[in-house]
C-alpha positions, 0 to 999 in steps of 0.5 A, a space after each residue: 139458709 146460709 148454714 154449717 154444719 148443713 143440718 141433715 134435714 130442714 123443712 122451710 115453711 112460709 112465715 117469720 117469727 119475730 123474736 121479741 126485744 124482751 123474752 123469756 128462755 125456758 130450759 129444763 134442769 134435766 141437764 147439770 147447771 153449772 156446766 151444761 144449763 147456764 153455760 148454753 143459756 149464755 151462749 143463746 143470750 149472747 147471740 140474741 142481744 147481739 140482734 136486738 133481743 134481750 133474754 131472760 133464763 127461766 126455768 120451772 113449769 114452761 108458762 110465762 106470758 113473754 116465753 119465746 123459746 123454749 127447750 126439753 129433752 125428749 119428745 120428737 128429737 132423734 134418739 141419737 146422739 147429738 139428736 135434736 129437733 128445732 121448730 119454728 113457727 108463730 108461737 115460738 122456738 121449740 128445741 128438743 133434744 135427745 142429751 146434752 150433745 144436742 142440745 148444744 147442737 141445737 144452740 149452735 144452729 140456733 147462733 147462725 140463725 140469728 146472725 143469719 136472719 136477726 130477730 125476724 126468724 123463718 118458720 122451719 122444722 129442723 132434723 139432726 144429728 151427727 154422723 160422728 160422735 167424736 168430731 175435732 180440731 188438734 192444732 199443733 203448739 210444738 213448732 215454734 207457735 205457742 198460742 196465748 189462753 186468750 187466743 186458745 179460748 176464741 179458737 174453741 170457741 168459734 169451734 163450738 159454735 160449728 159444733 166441735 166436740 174435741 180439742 186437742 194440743 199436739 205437744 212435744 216440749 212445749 208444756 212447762 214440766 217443772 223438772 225441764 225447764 231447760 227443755 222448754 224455756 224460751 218456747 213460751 210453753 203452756 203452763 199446767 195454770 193454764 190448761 186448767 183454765 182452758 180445761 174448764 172452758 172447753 167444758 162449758 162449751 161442751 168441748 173435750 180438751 184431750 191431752 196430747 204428749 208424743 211418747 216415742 217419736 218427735 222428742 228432738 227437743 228432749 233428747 237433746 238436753 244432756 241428762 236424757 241424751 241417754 234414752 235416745 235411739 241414735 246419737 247423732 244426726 243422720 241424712 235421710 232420703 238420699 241426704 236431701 235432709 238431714 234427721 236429728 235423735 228424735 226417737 226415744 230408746 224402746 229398750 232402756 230402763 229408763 225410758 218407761 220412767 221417763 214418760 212415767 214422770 211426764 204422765 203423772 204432772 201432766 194428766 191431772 190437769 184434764 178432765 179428759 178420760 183420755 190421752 192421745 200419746 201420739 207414736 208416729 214417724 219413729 224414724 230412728 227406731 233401729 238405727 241405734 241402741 234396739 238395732 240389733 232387737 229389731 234385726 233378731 224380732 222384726 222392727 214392728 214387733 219392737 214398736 208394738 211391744 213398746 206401745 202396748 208398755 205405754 199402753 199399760 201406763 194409760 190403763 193404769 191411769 184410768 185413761 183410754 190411750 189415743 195413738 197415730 196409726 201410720 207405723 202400725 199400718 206398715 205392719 198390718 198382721 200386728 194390729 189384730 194384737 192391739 188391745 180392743 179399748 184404745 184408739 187408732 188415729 188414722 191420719 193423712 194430709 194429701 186429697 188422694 190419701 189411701 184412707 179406704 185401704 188403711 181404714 179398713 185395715 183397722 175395721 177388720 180388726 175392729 181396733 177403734 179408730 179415727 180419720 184425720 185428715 189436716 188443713 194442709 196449711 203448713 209450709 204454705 203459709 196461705 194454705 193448701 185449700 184445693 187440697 185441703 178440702 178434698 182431703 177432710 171430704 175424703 176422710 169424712 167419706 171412708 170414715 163413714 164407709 168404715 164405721 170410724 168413731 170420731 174425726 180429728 182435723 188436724 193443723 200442723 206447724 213444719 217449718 216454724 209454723 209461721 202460718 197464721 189461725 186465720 188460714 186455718 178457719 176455712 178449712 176447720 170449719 169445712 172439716 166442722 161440717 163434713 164431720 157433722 154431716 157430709 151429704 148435706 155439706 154445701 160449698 157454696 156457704 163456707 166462705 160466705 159462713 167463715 165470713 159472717 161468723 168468724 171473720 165479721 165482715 159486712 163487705 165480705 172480703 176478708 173471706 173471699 180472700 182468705 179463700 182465693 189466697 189458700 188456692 193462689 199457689 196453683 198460679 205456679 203450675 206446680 205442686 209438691 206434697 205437704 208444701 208450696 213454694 210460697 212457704 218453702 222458699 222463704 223458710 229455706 234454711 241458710 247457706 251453711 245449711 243447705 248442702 244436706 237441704 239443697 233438693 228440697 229447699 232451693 228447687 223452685 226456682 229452676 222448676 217455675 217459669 217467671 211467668 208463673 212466679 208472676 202470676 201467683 205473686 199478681 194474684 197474692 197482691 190482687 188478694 192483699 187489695 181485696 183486704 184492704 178493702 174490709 171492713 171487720 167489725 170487732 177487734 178480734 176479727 180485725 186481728 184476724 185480717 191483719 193476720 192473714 196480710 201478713 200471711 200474704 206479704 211473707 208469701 209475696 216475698 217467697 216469689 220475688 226472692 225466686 225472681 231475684 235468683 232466676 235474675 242471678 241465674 242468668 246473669 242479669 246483674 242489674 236487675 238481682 241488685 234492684 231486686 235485691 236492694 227492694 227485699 232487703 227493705 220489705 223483709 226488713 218491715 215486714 220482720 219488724 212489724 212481725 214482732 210487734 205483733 207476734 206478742 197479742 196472739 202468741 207466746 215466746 217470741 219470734 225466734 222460732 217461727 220467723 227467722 228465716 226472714 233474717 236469712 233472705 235478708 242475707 242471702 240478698 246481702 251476699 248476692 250469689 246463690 251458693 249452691 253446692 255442686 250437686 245443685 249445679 248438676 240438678 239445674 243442668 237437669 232441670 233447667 229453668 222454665 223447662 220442666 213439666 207442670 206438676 214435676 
């Protein structure tokens, strides 16, 4: 049986049970109607008339001729949260289920069964429950991607049904404050409308959509509209990491008065639009801290001292709000003799993205202070645009493994936009619903069901192929022979910043190239083109997952681009002439086509427009007009260091 999350036991007898054409449901007002009762009797018919079945909702004493299935609280489930027991065999379908958590739970494997089966349903005894209370999906919308509501609502939804309980929206700029507007306009931000209407979605899917607002770090967007450039750290943009890069004021001023009020006026529009008791105020990569206005305090107290000092003010405004306070833990670590001062009620977020993370010591650093805390481990998708799966799939295994080890009290899968979030939801799903099962129960987890589960669930292909190549193009990078945290060429070449900007981008942006033979260029973009057939050749069944596969093309053809862009400067390079203004003139056209038909879709999943997350479609564009490589002289210097073809795999 073909399903996730695996359940933690499951019993097969001999036998079918055939679900009736008419039945009648029964389920027990135990449990509130209109957010838990009626919602999951709607999910269960829905799924029973797409096979055929017509339900009818009863409740009362559990007698009628035509009863089919049939769900109480109590009796064998679990005496856990999240515990059910569902029992198959000739008499019918009995769900039991120890709260509200399970029988959610229950309805989610009773869905995959039917899809998996139809109406002819095996006998079966099931046993579960999760290994975590809290299991979730944040997906980042401050990156140049604000998603629609509608697309907002499909995603939970497909969430719900691999049993997520949590939802949250990274947010920086992108929620529309009716005091900054010159902050978001042109982003396509969410609106507070909105987030109730999702709010009360996610509730009757039994989801809790957590607020999610950065209240130190990654305020770029903020701190650069002129009446808050005040309560920014630094005030002008300055080169990190040897001047690979360059970093702008993003970290708020823990020291000026007028920062606490700042986030105080943020918090009060922001939380009533949540049922949520709680509120993830993020905190992390305060990369300025120190460097400008609490200079001087940082030098007199110690850095980390300024950051705890500062984060338990905002803890303050959390509690004073009656709401537990969610922040990332990746500053704090660095300073692991102050998190025993955390107060014991909020929530560390332990996150990272590589498959070697080091989960077990930075896990254990918050278990021994008994500081509640989260793993978050990502979709590695960003800066990809096809995905990072080889990676990605150790990295949610890894975290649900020390997670368990350390007594984490939740899960939070994280998807994340860098570079303009060009990446499409459709890349993500594999690994959301890897991160779903491993959550739920990693020891029971199966590999061997993702795709062929993704595929019957979310992208609704009868032939298979969509999932099949979603899953070969999140592993097709490897064809390159070289690897680099957080990014593969298919997403960094293309999205390179333009010539003006590259003096202070030129090792990050314009390495690759030199570091890949053409023979490995070749054969990642063989193998995107081979995956780009097998799409073409599905046959998704509703217009949703239609989107769906068409998303993933175009995920695809950015990416070919990204290799036939390197093909075309290692022809340059060389001085074959000839053959860059062939290459040239050919990806001038293609980006061109794909730039338009880019836009044209951009408007049914997304708001805002283009702008932010697809310009860089313009700037290759140029960059094959102008025809040369205009590289600083420090690149010239890196590519007589590392000449093309020349360099160990994996450098």
């Amino acid at each position: 049986m073909k399903l996730l999350p695996c359940p933690r036991l499951v019993d097969r007898h001999a036998g079918t049970y055939v679900l009736p054409a008419r039945a009648v449901l029964h389920l027990d007002a135990s449990l509130p109607r209109d957010t838990v009762i009626l919602p999951v009797a709607e999910r269960l018919k829905a799924a029973a008339h797409q096979i055929g079945s017509e339900l009818e909702l009863v409740s009362g004493p559990p007698k009628h001729p035509l009863l089919a299935i049939r769900a109480a609280q109590g009796g064998n489930a679990p005496k856990r949260l999240g515990g059910y027991t569902l029992r198959i065999d000739g008499k019918g379908i009995l769900i039991q289920y120890f709260d509200e958590e399970g029988l959610r739970a229950s309805v989610a494997t009773m869905r995959q069964l039917m899809r998996e089966f139809g109406r002819r349903l095996p006998h079966l005894i099931i046993r579960d429950y999760p290994d975590f209370a809290k299991r979730g999906v944040m997906l980042d919308i401050s990156r140049g991607k604000v998603p629609r509501l509608e697309t907002l609502m499909e995603l939970v939804s497909h969430l719900a049904d691999f049993k997520i309980n949590e939802f949250q929206l990274y947010t920086e700029h992108t929620f529309a404050y009716r005091n900054y507007e010159p902050v978001w306009r042109g982003w396509g931000a969410i609106t507070g409308e909105e987030i109730l209407k999702l709010d009360a979605f996610c509730r009757q899917l039994g989801v809790e959509l957590v607020p999610n607002q950065n209240s130190f770090g990654h305020l770029r967007y903020w701190l650069n509209y002129p009446p808050l450039h005040k309560l920014a750290e630094t005030d002008k943009p300055w080169p990190d990491h040897g001047g690979s890069f360059l970093r702008y004021p993003s970290t708020l001023a823990p020291e000026h008065p007028g920062t606490i009020p700042f986030l105080r006026e943020l918090y009060d529009e922001l939380l009533p639009h949540f049922t949520s008791n709680r509120i993830n105020v993020g905190c992390d990569e305060t990369w300025d801290l120190g460097r400008g206005q609490s200079k001087s305090l940082c030098e007199k107290r110690g850095k980390g001292r300024v950051y705890v000092d500062f984060l338990k003010k905002i803890y303050t405004e959390t509690s004073s709000r009656k709401k537990q306070m969610m922040f990332w833990g990746d500053i704090i670590l660095h300073h692991p003799e102050l998190v025993r001062e955390l107060p014991k009620d909020l929530v560390a977020l332990n996150w990272g993205y590589e498959a070697n993370h080091p989960f077990d010591r930075e896990a254990g650093v918050f278990a021994k202070s008994k500081v509640p805390f989260y793993v978050c481990p990502g979709t590695s998708t960003w800066m990809t645009l096809l995905g990072r799966h080889d990676n990605a799939y150790a990295n949610l295994q890894l975290a649900a493994e020390v997670g368990n080890k350390h007594g984490a009290i939740g899960y939070l899968n994280t998807d994340w936009g860098d570079g303009g979030h060009p990446q499409p939801l459709a890349v993500s799903y594999l690994p959301f619903i890897l991160g779903a099962a491993v959550s739920w129960c990693a020891q029971t987890f199966n590999e061997a069901h993702l795709v062929p589960v993704v595929n019957r669930d979310v992208f609704e292909d009868q032939t298979g192929r969509v999932g099949q190549a979603a899953n070969a193009l999140g592993f097709a990078h490897r064809k390159f022979k070289y690897t680099a945290p957080n990014i593969t060429p298919f997403g960094a070449v293309i999205a390179a910043p333009r010539p003006e900007d590259r003096e202070l981008f030129c090792r990050d942006g314009l390495k690759y190239y030199a570091r890949i033979s053409a023979k490995h260029i070749q054969a990642a973009l063989e193998e995107v083109e081979a995956q780009r057939s097998v799409l073409h050749r599905s046959a998704p069944k509703t217009r949703a997952a239609d989107v769906l596969a068409t998303e993933l093309d175009f995920a695809a053809r950015m990416a070919a681009q990204s290799c036939k862009y390197m093909l075309w400067q290692q022809a340059l390079a060389v001085g074959k002439t000839g053959q860059a203004s062939i290459l040239a003139k050919r990806g001038i056209a293609e980006l061109r086509q794909l730039d338009e038909e880019f836009d044209a879709y951009w408007p049914a999943r997304n708001k805002g427009s283009t702008k932010t997350s697809s310009m860089f479609l313009k700037w290759r564009v140029e960059d094959y007009r102008r025809g040369t490589l205009h590289f600083p002289p420090e690149v010239a210097a890196m590519e007589r260091q590392y000449p093309a073809n020349d360099v160990p795999e994996g450098e």
